[in-house]
Backbone as XML, in Angstrom:
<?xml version="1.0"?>
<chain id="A" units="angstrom">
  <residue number="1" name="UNK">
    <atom name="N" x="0.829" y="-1.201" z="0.000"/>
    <atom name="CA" x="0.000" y="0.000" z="0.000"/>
    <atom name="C" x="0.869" y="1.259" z="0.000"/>
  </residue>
  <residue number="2" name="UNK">
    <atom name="N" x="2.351" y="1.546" z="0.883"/>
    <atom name="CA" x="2.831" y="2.545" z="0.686"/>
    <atom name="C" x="3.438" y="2.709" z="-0.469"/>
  </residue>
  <residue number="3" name="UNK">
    <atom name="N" x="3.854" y="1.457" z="-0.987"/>
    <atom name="CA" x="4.373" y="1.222" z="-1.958"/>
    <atom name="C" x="3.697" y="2.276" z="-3.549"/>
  </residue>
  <residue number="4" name="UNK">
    <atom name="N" x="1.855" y="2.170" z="-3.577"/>
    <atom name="CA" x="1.334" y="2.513" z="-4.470"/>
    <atom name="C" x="1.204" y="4.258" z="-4.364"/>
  </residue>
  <residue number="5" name="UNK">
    <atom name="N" x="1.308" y="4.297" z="-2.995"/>
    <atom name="CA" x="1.023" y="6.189" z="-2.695"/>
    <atom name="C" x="2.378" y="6.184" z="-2.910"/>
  </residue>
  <residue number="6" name="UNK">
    <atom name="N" x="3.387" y="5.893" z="-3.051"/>
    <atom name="CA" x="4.470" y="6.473" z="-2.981"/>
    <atom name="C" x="4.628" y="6.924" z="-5.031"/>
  </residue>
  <residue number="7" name="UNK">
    <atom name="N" x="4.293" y="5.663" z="-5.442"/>
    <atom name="CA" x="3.865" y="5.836" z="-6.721"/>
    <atom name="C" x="3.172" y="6.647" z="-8.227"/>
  </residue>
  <residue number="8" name="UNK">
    <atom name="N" x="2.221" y="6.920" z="-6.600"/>
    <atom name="CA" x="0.971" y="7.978" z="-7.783"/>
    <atom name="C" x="1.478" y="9.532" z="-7.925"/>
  </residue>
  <residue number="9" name="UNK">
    <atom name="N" x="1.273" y="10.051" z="-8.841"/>
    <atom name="CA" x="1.396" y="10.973" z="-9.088"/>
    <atom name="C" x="0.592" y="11.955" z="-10.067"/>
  </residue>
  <residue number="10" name="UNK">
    <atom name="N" x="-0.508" y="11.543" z="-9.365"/>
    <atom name="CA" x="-2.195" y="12.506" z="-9.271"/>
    <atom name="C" x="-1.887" y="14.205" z="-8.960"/>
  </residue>
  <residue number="11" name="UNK">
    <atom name="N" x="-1.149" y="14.259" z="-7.987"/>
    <atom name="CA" x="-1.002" y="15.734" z="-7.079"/>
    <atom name="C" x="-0.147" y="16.198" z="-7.570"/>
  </residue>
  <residue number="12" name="UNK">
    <atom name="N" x="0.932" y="15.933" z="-8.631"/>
    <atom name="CA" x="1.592" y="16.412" z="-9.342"/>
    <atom name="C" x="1.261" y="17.054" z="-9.949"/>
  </residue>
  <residue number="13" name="UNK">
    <atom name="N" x="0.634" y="16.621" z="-10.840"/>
    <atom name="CA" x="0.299" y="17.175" z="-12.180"/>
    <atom name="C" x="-0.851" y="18.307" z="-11.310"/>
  </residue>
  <residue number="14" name="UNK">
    <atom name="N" x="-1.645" y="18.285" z="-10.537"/>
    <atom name="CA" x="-2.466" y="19.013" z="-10.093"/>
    <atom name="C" x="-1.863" y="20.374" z="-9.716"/>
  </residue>
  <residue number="15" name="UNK">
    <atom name="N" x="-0.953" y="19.975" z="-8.980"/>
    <atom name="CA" x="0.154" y="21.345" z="-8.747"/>
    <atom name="C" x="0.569" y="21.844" z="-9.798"/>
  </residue>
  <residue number="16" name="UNK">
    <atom name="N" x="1.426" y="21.456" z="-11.161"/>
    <atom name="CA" x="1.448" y="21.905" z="-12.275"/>
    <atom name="C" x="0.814" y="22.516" z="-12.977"/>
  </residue>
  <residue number="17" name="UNK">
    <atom name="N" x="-0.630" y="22.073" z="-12.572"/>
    <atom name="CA" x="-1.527" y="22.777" z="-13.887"/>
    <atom name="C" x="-2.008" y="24.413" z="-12.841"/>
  </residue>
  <residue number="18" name="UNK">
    <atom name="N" x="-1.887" y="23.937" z="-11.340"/>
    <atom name="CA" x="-1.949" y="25.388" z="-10.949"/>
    <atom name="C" x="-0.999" y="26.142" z="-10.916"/>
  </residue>
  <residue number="19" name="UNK">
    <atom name="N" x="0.626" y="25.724" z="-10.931"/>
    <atom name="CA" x="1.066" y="26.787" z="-11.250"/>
    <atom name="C" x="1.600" y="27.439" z="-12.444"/>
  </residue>
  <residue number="20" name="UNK">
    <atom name="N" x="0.673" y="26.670" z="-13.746"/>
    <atom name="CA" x="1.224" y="27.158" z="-14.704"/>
    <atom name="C" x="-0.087" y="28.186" z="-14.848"/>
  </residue>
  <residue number="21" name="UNK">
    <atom name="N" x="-1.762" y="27.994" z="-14.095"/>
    <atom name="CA" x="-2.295" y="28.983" z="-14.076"/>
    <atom name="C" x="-1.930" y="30.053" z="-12.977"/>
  </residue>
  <residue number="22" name="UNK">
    <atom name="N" x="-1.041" y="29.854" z="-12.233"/>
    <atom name="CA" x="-0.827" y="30.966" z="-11.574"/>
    <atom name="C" x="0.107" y="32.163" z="-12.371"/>
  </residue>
  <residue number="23" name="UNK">
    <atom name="N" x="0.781" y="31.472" z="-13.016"/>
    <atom name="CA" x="1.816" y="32.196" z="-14.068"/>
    <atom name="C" x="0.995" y="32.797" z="-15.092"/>
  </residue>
  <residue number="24" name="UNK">
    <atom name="N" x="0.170" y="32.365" z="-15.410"/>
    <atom name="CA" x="-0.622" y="33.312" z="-16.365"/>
    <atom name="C" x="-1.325" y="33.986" z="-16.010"/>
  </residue>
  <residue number="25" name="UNK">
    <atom name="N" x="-2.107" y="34.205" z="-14.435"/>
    <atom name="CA" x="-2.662" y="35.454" z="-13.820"/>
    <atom name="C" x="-1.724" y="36.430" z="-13.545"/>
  </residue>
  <residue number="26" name="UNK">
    <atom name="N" x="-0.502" y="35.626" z="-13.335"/>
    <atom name="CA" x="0.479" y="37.237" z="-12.893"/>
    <atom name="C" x="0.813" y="37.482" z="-14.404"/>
  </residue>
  <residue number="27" name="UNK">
    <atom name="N" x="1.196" y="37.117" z="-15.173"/>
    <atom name="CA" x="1.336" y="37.707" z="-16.745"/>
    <atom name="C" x="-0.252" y="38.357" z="-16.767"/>
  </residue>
  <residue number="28" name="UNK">
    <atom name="N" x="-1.010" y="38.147" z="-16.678"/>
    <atom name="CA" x="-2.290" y="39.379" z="-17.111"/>
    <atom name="C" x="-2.192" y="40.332" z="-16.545"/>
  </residue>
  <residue number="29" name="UNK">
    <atom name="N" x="-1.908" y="40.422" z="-14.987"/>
    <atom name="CA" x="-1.563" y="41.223" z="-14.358"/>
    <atom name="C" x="-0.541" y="42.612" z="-14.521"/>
  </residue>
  <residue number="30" name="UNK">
    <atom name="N" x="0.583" y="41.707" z="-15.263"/>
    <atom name="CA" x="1.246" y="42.476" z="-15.177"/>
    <atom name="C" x="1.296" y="43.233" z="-16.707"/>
  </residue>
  <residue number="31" name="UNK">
    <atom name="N" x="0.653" y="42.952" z="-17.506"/>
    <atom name="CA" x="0.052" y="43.305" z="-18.523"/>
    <atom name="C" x="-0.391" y="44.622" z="-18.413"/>
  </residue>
  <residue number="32" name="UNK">
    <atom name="N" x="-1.968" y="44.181" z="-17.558"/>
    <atom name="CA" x="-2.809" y="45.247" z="-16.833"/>
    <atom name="C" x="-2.517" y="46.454" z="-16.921"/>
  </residue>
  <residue number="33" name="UNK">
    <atom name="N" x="-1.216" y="46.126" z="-15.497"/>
    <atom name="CA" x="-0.424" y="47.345" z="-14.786"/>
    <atom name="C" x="0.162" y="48.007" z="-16.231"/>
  </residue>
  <residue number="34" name="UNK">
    <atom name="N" x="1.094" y="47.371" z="-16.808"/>
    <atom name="CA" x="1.705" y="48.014" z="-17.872"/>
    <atom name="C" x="1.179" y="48.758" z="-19.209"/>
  </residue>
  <residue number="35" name="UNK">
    <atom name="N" x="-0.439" y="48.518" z="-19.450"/>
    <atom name="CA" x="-1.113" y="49.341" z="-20.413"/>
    <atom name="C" x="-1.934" y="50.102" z="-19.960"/>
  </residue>
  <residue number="36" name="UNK">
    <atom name="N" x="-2.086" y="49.951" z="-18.631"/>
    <atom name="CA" x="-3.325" y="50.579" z="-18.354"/>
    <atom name="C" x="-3.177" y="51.879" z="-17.946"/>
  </residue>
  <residue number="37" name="UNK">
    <atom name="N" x="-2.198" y="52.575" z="-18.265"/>
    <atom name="CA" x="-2.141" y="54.002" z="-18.420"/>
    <atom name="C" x="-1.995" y="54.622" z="-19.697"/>
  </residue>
  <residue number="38" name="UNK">
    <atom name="N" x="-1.368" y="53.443" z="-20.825"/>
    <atom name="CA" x="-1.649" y="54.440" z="-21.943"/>
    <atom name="C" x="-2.934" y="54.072" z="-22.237"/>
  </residue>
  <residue number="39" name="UNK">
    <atom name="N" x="-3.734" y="52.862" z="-21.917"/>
    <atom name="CA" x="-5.451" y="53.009" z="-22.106"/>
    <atom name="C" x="-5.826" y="53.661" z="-21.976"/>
  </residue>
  <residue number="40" name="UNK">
    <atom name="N" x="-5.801" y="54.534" z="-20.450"/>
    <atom name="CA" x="-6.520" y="55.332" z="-20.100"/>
    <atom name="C" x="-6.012" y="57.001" z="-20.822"/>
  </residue>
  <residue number="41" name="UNK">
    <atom name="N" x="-5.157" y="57.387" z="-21.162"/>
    <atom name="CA" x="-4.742" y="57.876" z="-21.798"/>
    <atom name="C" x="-5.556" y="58.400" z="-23.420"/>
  </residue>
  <residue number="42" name="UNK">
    <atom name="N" x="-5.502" y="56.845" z="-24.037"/>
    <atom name="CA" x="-6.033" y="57.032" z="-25.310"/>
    <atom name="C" x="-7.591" y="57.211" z="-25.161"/>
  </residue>
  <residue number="43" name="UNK">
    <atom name="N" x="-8.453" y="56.703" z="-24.130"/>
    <atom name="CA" x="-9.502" y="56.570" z="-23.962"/>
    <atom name="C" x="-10.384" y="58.267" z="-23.487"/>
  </residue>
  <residue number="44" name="UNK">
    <atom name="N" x="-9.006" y="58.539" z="-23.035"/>
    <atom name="CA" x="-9.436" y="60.026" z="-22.520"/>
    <atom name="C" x="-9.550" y="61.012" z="-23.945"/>
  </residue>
  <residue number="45" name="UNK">
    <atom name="N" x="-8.387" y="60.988" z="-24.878"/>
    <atom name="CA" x="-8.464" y="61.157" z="-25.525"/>
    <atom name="C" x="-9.409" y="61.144" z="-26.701"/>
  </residue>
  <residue number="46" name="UNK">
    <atom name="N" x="-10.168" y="60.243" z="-27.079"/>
    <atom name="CA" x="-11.373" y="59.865" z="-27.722"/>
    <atom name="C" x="-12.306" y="60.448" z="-27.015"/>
  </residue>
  <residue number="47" name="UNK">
    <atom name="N" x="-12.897" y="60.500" z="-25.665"/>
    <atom name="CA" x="-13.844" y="60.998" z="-24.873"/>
    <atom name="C" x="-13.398" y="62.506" z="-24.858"/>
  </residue>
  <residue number="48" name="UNK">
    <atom name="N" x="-12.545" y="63.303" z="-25.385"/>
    <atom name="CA" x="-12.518" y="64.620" z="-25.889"/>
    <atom name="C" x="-12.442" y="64.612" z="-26.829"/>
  </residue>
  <residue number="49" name="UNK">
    <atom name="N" x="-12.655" y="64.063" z="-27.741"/>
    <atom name="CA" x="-12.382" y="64.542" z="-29.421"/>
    <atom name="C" x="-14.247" y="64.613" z="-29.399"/>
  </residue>
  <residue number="50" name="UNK">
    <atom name="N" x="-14.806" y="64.064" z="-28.635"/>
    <atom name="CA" x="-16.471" y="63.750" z="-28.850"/>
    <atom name="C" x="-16.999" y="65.522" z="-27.861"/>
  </residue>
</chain>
């Protein structure tokens, strides 16, 4: 029996797949942070040309 838990590797891959989604929330993130001033920027811009 320890033999087979020592074996499995279920929780692996489970951890993997969260931290390869954790890596892609901080890449959106940091996305975010990094456009979201010339967004707001261009957006302001358009909302005065009107």
């Amino acid at each position: 029996m320890l033999k087979k838990f020592i074996k499995r590797d279920d929780g692996a891959t489970a951890i993997e797949y969260g931290l390869i989604a954790a890596g892609i929330a901080v890449a959106i993130v940091a996305a975010v942070f990094a456009l979201g001033s010339q967004l707001n920027v261009f957006f302001n811009a358009v909302l005065a040309a009107f």
